[in-house]
PQR file with spaces between the fields and no chain letter, atoms N, CA, C, O and H, PARSE charges and radii, in Angstrom:
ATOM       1  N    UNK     1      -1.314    1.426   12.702 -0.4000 1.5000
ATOM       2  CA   UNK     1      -0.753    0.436   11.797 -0.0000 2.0000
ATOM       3  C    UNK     1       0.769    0.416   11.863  0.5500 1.7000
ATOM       4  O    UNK     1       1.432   -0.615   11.749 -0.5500 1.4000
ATOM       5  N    UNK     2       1.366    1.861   12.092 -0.4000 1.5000
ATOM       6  CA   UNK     2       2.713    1.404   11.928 -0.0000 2.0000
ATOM       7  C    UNK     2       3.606    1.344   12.825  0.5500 1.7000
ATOM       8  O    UNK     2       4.837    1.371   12.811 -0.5500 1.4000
ATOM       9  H    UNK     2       0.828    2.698   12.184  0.4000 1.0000
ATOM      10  N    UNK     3       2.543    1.227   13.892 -0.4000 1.5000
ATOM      11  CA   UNK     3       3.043    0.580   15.290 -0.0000 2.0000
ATOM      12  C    UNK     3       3.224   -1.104   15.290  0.5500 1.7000
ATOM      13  O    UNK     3       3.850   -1.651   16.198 -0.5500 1.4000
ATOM      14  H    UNK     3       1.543    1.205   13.903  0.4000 1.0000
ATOM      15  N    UNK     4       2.626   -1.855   14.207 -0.4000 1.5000
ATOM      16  CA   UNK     4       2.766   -3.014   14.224 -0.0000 2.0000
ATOM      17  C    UNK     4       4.174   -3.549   13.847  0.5500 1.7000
ATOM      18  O    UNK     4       5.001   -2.940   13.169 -0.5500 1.4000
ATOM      19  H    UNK     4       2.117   -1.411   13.470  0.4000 1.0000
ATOM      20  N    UNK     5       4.360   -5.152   14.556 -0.4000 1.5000
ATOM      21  CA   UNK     5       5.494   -5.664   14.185 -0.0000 2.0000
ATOM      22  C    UNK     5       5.859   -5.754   12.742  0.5500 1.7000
ATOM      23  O    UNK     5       4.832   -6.055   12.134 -0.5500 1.4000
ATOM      24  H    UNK     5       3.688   -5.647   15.107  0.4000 1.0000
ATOM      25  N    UNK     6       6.614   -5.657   12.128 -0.4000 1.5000
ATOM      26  CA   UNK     6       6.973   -5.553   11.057 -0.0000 2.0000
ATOM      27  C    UNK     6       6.607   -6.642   10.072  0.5500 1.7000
ATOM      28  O    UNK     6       6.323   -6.581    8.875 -0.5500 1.4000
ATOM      29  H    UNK     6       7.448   -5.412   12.622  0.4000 1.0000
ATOM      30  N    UNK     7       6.718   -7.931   11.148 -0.4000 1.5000
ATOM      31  CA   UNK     7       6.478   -9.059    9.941 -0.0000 2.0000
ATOM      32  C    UNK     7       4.833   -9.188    9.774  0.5500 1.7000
ATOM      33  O    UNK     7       4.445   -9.787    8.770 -0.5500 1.4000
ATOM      34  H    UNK     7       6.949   -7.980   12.120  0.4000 1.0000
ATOM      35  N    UNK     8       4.144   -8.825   10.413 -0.4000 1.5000
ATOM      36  CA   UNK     8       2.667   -8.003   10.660 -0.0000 2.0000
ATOM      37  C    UNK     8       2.451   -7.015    9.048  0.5500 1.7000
ATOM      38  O    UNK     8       1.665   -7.195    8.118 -0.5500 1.4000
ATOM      39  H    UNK     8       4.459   -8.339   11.228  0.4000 1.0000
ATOM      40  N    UNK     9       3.418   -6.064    9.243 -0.4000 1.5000
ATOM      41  CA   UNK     9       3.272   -5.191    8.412 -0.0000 2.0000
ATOM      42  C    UNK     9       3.263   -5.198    6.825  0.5500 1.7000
ATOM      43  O    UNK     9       2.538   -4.687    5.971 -0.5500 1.4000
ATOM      44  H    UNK     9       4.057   -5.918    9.998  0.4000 1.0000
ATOM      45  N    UNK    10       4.649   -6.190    6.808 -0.4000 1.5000
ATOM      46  CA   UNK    10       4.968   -6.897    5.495 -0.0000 2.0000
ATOM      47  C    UNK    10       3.980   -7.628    4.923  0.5500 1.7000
ATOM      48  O    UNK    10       3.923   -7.388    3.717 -0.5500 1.4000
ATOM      49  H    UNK    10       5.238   -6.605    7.502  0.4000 1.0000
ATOM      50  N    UNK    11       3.324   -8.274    5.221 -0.4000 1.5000
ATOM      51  CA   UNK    11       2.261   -9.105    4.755 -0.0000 2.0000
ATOM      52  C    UNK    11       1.101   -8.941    4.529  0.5500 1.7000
ATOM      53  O    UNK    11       0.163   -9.718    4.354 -0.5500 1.4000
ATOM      54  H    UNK    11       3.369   -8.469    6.201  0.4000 1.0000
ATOM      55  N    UNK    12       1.264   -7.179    4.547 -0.4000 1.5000
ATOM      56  CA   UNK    12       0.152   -6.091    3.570 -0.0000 2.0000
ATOM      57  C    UNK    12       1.081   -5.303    2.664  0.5500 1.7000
ATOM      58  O    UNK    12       0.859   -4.232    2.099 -0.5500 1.4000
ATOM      59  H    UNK    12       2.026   -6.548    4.689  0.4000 1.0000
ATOM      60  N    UNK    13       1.864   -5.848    2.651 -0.4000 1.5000
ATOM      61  CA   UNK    13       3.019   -5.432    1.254 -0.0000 2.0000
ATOM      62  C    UNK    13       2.811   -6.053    0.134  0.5500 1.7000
ATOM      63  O    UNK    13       3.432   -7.103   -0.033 -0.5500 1.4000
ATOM      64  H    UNK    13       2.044   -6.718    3.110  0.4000 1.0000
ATOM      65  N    UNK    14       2.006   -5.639   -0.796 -0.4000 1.5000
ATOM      66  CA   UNK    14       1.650   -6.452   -1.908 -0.0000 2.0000
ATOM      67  C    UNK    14       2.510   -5.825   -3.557  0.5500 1.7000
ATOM      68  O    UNK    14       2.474   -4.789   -4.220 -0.5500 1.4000
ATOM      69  H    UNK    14       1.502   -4.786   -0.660  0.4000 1.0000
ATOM      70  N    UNK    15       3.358   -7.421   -3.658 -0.4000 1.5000
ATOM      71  CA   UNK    15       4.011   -7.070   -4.437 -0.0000 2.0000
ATOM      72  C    UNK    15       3.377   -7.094   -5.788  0.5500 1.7000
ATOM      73  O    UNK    15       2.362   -7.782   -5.897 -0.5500 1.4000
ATOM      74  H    UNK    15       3.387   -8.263   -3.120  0.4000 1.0000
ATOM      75  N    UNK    16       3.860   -6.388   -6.934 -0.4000 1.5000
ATOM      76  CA   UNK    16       3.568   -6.283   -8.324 -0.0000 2.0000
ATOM      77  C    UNK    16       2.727   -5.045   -8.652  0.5500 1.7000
ATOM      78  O    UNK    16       2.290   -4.775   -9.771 -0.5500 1.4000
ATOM      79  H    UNK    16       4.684   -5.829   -6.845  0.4000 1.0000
ATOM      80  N    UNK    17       2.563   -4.350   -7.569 -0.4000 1.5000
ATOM      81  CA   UNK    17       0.836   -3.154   -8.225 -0.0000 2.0000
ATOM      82  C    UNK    17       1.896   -2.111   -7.779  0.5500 1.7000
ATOM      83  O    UNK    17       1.300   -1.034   -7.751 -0.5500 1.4000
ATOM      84  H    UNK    17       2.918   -4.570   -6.660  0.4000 1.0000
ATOM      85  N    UNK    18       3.271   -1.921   -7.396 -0.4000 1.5000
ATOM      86  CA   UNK    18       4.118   -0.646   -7.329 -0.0000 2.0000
ATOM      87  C    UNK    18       3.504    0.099   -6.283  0.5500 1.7000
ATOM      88  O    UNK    18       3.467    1.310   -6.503 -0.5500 1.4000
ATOM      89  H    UNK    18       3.755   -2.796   -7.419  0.4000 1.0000
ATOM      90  N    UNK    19       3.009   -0.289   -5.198 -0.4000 1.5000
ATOM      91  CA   UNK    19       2.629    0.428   -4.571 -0.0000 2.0000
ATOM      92  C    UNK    19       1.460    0.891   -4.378  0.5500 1.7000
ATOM      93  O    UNK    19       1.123    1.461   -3.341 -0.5500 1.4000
ATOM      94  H    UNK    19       3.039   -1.273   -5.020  0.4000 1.0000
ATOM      95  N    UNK    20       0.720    0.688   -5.369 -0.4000 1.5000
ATOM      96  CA   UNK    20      -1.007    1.327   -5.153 -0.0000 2.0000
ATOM      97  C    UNK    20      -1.787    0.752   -4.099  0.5500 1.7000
ATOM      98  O    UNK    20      -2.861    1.256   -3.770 -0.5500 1.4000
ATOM      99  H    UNK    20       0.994    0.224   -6.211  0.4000 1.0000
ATOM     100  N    UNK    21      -1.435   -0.015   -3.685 -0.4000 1.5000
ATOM     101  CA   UNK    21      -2.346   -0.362   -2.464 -0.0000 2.0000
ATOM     102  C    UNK    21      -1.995   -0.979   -1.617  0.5500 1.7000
ATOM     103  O    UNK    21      -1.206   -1.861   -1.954 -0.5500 1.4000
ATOM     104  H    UNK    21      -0.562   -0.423   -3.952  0.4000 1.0000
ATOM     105  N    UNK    22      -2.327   -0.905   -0.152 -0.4000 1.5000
ATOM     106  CA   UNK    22      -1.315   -1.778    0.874 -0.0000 2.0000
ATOM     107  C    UNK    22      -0.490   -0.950    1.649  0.5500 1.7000
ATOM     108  O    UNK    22      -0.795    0.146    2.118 -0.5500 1.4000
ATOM     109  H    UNK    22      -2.969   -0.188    0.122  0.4000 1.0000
ATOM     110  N    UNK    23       0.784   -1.664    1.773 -0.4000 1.5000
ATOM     111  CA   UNK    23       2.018   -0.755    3.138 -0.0000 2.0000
ATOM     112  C    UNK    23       2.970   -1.037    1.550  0.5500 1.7000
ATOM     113  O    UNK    23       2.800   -1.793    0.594 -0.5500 1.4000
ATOM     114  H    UNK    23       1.032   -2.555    1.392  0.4000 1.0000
ATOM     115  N    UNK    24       3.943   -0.052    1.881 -0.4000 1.5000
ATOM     116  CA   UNK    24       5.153    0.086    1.078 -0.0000 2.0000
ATOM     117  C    UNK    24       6.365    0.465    2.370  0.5500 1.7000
ATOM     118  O    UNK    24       6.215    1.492    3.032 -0.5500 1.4000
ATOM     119  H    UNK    24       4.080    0.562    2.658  0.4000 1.0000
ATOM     120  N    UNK    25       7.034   -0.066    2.515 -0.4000 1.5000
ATOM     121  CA   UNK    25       7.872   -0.566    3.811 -0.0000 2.0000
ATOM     122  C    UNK    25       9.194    0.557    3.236  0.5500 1.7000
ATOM     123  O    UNK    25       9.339    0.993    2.094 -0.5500 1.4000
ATOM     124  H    UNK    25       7.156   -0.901    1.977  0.4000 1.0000
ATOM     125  N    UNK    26       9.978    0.800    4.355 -0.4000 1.5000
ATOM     126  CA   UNK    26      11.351    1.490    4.038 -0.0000 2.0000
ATOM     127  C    UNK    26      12.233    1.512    3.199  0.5500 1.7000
ATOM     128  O    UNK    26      13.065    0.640    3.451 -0.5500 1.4000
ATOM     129  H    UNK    26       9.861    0.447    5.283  0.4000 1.0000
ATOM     130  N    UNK    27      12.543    2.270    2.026 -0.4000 1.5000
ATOM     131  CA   UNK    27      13.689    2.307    1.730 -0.0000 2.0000
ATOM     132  C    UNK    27      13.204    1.219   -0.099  0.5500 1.7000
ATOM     133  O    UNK    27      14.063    0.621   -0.747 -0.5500 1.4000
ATOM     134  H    UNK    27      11.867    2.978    1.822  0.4000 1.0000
ATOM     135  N    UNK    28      11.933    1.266   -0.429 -0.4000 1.5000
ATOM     136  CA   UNK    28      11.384    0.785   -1.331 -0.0000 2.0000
ATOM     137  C    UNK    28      11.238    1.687   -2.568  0.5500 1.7000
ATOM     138  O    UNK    28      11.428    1.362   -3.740 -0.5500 1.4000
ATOM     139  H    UNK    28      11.235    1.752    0.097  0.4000 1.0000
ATOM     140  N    UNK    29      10.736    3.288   -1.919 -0.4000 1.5000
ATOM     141  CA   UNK    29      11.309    4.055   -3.050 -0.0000 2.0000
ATOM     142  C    UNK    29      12.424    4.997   -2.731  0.5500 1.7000
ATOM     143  O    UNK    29      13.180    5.221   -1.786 -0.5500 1.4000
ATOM     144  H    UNK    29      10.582    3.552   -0.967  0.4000 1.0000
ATOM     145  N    UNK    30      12.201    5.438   -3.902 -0.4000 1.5000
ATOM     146  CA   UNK    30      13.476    6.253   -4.178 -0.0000 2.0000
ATOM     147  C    UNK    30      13.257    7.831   -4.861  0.5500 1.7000
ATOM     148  O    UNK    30      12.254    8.020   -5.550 -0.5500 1.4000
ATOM     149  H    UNK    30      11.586    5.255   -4.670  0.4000 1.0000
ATOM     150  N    UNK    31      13.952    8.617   -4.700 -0.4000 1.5000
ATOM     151  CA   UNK    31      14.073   10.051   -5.221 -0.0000 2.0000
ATOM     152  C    UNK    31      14.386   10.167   -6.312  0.5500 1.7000
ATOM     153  O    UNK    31      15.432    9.538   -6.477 -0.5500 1.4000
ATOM     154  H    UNK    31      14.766    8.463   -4.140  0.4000 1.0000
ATOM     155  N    UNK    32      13.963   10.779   -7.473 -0.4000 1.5000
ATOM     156  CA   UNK    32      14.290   10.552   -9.247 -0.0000 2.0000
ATOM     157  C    UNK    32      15.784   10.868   -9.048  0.5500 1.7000
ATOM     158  O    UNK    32      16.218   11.804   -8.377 -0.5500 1.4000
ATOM     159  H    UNK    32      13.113   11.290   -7.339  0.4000 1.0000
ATOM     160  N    UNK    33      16.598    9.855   -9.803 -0.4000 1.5000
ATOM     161  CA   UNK    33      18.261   10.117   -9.865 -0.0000 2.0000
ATOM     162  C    UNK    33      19.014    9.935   -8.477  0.5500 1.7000
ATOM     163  O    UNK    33      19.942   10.607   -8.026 -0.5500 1.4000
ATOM     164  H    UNK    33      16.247    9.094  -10.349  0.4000 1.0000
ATOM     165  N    UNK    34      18.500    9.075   -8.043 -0.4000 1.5000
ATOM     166  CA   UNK    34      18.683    8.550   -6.234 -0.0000 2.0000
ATOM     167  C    UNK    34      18.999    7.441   -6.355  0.5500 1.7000
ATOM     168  O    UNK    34      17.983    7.051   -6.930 -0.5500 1.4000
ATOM     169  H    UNK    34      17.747    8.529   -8.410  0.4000 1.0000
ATOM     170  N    UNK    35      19.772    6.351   -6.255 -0.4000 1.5000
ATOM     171  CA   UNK    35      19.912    4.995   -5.776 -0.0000 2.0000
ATOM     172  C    UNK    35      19.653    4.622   -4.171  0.5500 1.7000
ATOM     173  O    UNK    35      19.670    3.431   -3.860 -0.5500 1.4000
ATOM     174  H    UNK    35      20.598    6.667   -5.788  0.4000 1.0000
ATOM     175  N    UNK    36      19.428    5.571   -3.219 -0.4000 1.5000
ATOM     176  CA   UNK    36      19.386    5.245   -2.050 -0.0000 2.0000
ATOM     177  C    UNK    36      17.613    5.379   -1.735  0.5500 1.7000
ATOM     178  O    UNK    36      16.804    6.288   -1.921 -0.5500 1.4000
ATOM     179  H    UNK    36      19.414    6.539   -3.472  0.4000 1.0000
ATOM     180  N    UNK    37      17.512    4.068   -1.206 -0.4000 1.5000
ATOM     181  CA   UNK    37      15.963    4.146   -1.015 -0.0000 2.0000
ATOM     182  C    UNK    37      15.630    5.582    0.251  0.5500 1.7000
ATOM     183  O    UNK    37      16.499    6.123    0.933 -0.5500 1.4000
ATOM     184  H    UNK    37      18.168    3.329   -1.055  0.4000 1.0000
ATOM     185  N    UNK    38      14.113    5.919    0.250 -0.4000 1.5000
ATOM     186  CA   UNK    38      13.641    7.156    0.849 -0.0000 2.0000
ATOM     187  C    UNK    38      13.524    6.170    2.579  0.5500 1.7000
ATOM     188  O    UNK    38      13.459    4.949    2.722 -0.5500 1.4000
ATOM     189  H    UNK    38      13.407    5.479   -0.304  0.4000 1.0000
ATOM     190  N    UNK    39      13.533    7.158    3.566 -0.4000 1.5000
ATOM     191  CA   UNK    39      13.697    6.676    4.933 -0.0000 2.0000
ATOM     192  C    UNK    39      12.138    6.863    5.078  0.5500 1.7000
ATOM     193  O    UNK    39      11.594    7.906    5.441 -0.5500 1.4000
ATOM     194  H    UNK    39      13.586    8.149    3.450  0.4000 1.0000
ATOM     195  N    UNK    40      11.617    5.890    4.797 -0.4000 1.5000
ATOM     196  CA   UNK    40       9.458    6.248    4.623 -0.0000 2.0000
ATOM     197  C    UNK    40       9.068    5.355    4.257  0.5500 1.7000
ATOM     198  O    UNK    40       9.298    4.833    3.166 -0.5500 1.4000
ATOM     199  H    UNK    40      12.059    5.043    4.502  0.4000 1.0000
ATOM     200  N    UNK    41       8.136    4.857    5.420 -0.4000 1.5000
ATOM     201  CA   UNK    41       7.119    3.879    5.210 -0.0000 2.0000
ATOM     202  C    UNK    41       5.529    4.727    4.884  0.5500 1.7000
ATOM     203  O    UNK    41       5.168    5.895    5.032 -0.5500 1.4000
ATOM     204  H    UNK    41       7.949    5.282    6.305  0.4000 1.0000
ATOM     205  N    UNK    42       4.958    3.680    4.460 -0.4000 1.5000
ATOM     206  CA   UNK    42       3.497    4.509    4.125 -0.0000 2.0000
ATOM     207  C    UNK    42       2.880    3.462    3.807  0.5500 1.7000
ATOM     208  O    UNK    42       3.376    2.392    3.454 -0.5500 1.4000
ATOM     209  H    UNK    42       5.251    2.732    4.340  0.4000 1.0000
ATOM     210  N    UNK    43       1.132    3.892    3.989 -0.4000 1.5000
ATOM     211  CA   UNK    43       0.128    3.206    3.511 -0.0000 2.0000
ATOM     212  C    UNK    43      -0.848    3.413    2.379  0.5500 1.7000
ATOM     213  O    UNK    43      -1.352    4.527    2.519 -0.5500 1.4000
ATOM     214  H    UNK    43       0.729    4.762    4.276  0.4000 1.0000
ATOM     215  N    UNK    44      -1.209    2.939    1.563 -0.4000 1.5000
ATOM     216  CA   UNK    44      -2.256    3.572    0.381 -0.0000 2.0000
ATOM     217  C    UNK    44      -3.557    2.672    0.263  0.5500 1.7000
ATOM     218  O    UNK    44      -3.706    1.463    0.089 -0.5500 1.4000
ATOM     219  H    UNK    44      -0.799    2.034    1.449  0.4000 1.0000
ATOM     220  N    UNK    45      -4.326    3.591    0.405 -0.4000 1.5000
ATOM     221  CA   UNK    45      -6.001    3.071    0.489 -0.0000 2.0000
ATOM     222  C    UNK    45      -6.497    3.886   -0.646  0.5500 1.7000
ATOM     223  O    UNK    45      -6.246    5.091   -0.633 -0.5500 1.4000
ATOM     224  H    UNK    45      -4.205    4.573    0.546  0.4000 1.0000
ATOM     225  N    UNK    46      -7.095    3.429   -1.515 -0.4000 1.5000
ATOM     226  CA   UNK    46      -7.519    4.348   -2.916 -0.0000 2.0000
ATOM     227  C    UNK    46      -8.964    4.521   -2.969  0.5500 1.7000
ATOM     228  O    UNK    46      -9.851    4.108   -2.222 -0.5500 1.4000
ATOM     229  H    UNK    46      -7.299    2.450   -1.525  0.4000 1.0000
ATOM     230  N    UNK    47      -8.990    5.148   -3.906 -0.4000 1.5000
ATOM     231  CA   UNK    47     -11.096    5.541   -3.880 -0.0000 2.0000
ATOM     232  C    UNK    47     -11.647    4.449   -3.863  0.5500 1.7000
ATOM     233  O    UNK    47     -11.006    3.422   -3.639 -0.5500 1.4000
ATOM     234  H    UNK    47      -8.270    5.484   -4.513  0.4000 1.0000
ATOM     235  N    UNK    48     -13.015    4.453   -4.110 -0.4000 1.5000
ATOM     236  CA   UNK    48     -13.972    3.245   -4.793 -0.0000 2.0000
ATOM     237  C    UNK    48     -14.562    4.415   -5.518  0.5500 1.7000
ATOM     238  O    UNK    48     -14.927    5.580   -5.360 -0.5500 1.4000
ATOM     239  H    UNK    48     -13.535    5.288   -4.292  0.4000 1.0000
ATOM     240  N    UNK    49     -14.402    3.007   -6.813 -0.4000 1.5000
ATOM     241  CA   UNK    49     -14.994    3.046   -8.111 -0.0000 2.0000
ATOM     242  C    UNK    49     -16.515    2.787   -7.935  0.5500 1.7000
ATOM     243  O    UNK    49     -16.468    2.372   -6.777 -0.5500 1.4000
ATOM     244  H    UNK    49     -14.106    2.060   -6.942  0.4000 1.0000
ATOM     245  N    UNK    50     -17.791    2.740   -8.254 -0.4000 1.5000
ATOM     246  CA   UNK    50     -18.949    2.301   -8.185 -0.0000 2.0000
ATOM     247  C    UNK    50     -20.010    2.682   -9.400  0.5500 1.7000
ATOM     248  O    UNK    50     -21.130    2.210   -9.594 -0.5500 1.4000
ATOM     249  H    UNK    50     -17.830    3.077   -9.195  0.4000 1.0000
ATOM     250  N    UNK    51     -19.451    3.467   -9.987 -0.4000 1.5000
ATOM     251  CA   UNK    51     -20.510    3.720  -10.796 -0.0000 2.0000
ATOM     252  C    UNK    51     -19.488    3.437  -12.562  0.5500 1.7000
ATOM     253  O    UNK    51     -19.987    3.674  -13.662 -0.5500 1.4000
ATOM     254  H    UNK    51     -18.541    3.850   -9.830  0.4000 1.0000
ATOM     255  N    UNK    52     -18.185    2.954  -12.361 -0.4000 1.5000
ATOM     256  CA   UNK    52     -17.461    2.654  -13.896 -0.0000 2.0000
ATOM     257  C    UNK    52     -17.056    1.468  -14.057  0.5500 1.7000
ATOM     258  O    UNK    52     -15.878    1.299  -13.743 -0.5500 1.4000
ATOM     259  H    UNK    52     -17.780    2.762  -11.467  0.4000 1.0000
ATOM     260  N    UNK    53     -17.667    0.484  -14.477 -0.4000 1.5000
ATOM     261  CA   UNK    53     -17.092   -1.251  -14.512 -0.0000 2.0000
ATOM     262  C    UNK    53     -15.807   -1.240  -14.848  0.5500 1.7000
ATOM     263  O    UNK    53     -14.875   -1.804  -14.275 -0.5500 1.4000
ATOM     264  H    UNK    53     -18.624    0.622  -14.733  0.4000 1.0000
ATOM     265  N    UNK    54     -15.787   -0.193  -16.349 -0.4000 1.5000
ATOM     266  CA   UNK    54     -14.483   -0.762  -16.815 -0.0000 2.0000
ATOM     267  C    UNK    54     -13.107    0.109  -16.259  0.5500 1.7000
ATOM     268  O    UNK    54     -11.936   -0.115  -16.567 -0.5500 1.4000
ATOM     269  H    UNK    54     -16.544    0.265  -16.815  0.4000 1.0000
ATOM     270  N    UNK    55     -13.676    1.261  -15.266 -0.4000 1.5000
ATOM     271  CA   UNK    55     -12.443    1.987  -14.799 -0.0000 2.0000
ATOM     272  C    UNK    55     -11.956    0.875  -13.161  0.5500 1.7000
ATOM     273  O    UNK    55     -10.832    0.717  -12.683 -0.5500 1.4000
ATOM     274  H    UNK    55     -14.627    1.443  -15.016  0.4000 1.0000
ATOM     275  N    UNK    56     -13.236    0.324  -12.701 -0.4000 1.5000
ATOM     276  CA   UNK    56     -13.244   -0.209  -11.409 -0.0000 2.0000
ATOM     277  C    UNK    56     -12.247   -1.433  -11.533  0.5500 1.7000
ATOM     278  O    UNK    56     -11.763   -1.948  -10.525 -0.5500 1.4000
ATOM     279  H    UNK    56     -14.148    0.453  -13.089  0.4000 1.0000
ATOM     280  N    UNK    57     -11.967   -1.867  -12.790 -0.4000 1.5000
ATOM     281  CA   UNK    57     -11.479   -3.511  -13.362 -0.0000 2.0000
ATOM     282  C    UNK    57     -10.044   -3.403  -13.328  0.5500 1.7000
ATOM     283  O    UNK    57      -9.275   -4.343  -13.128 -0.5500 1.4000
ATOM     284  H    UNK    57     -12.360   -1.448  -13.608  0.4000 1.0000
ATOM     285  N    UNK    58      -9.627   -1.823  -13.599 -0.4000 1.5000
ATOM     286  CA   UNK    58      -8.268   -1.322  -14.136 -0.0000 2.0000
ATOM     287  C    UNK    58      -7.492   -1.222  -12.199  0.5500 1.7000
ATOM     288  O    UNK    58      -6.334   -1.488  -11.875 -0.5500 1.4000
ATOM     289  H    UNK    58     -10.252   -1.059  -13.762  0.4000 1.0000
ATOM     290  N    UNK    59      -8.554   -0.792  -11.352 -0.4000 1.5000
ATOM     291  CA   UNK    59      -7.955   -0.041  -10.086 -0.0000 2.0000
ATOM     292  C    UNK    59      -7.629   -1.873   -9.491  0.5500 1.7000
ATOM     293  O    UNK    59      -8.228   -2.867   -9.902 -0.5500 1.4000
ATOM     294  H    UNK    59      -9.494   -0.576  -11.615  0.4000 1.0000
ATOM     295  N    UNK    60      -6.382   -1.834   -8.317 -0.4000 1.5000
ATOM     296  CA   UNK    60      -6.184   -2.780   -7.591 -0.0000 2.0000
ATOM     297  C    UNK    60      -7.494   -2.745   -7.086  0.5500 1.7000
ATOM     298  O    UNK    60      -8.463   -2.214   -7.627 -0.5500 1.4000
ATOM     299  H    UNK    60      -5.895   -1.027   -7.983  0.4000 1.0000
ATOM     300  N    UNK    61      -7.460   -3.383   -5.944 -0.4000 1.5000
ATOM     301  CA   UNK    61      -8.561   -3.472   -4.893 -0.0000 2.0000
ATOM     302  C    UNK    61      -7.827   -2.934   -3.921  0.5500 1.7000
ATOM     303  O    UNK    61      -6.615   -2.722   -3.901 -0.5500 1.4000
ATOM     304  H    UNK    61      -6.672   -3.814   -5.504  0.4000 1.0000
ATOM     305  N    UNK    62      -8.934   -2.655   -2.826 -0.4000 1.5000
ATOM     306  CA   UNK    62      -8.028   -2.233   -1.883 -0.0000 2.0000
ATOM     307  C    UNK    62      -8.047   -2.909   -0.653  0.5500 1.7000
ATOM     308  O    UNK    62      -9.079   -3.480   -0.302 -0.5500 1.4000
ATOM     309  H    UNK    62      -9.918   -2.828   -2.842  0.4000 1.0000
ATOM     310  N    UNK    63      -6.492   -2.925    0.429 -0.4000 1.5000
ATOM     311  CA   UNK    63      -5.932   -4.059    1.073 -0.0000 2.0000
ATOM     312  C    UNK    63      -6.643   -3.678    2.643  0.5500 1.7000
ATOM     313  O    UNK    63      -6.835   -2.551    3.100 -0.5500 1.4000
ATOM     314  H    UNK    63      -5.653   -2.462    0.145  0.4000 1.0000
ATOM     315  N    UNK    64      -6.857   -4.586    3.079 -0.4000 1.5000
ATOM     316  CA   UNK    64      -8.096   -4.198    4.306 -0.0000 2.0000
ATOM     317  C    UNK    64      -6.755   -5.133    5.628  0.5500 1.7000
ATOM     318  O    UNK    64      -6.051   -6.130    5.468 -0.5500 1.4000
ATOM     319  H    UNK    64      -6.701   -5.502    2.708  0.4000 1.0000
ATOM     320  N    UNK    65      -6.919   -4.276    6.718 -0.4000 1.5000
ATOM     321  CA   UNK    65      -5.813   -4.578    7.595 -0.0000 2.0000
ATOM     322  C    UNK    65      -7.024   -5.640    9.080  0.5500 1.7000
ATOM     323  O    UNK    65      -7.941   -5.463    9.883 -0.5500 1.4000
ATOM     324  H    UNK    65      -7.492   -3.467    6.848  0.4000 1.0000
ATOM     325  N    UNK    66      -6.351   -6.396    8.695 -0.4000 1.5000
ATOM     326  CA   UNK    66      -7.445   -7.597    9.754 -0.0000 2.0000
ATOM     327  C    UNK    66      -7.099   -7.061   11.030  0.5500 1.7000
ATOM     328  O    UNK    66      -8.128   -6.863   11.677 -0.5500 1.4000
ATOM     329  H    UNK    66      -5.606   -6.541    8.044  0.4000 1.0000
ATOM     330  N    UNK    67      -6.306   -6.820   11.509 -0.4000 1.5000
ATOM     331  CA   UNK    67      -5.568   -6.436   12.993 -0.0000 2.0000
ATOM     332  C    UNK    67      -6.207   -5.495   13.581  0.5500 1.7000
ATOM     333  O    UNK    67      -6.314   -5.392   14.803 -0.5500 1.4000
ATOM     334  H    UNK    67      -5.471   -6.981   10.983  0.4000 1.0000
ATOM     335  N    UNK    68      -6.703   -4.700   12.711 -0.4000 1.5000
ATOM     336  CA   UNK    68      -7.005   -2.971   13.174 -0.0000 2.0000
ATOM     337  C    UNK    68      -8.466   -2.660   12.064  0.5500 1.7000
ATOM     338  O    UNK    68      -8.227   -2.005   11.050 -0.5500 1.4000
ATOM     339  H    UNK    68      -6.616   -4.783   11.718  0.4000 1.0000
ATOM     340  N    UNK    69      -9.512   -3.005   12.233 -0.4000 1.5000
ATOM     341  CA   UNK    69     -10.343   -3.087   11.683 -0.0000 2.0000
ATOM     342  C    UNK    69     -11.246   -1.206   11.771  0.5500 1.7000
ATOM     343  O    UNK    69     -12.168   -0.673   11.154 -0.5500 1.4000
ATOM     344  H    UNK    69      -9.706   -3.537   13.058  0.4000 1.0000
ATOM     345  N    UNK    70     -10.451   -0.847   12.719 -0.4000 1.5000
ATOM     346  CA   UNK    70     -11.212    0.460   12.422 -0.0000 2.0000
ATOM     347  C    UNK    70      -9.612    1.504   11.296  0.5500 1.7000
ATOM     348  O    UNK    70      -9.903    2.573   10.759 -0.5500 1.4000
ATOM     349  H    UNK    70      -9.702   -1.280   13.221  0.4000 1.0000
ATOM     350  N    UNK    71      -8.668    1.134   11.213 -0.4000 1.5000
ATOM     351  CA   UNK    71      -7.786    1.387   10.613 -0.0000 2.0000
ATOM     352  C    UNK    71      -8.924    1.493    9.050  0.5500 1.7000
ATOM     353  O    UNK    71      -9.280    2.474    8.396 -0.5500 1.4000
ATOM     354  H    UNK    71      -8.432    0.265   11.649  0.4000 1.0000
ATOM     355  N    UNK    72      -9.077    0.753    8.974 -0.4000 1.5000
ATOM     356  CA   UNK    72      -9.862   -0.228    7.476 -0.0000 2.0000
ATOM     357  C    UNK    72     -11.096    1.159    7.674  0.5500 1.7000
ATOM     358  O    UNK    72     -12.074    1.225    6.931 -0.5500 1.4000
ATOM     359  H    UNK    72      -8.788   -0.043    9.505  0.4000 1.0000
């Protein structure tokens, strides 16, 4: 995945959920009492819920990479 072109990459950058799911691209976070973003990209894929409706409702979903389907 993070061999892909970037504008590839970005467009599993899903804004508003802070990060819980998807790519979080360079320099997005930061170190507590840091203004300089961290030199780190990363990806987050989270559990599945299946057996709690109302905990499953609370979690994002999670972001499935079309490109790289065994990535997924």
């Amino acid at each position: 995945f993070f061999d892909l072109p970037e504008a590839v990459k970005k467009k599993y950058e899903i804004e508003g959920i802070g990060g819980q799911r998807g790519y979080t691209s360079f320099g997005k976070e930061h170190a507590k009492g840091k203004k300089e973003g961290d030199v780190k990209e990363f990806w987050h894929f989270g559990q599945y819920v299946e057996d709690d409706p109302k905990l499953k409702a609370k979690y994002p979903k999670n972001v499935y990479v079309e490109e790289l389907p065994k990535f997924n």
